[in-house]
N, C-alpha and C positions, 0 to 999 in steps of 0.2 A: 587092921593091926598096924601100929606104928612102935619103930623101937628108937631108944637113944643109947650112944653110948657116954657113958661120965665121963669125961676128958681128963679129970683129976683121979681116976682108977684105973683107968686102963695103961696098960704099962706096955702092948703092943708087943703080944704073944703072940698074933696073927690068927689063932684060932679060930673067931668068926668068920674072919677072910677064908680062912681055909673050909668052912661048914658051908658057908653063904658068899661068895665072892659076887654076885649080881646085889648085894645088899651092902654089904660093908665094903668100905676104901681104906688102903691106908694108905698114910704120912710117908712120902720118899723118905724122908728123914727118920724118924726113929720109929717107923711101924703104928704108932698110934693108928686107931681104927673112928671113922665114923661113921653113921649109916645112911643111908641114901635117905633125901626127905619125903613125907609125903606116907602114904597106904604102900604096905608091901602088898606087892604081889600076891595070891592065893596061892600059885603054886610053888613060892619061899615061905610060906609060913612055917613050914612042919622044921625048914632046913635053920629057921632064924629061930625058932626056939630050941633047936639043940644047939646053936651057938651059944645062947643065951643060958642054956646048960653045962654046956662047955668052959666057958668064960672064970678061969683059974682066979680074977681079981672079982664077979660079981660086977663088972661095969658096963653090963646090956640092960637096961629092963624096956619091958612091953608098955606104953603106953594105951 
């Protein structure tokens, strides 16, 4: 599993960070979130798709 976040939706709620913090980073600056590159982990998957549930603008999806 691979996820991105859309840089142009994410308004940097932190939400993901807060479900997944081993997966998503944010921005010093205004919170914007992106997510680590590369295969999540097995045992972040269950945590990065209730981020991706979570996500009040829709700007996770699963690749």
């Amino acid at each position: 599993m691979k996820v991105r976040v859309d840089p142009d939706l994410c308004q940097g709620h932190t939400l993901c960070w807060m479900t997944a913090p081993d997966v998503f980073i944010l921005d010093e600056v205004d919170g914007h979130a992106t997510a680590i590159e590369g295969e999540i982990p097995s045992d972040e998957v269950d945590r990065v798709r209730d981020a991706i549930r979570s996500c009040p603008e829709r700007a996770i999806s699963e690749l």
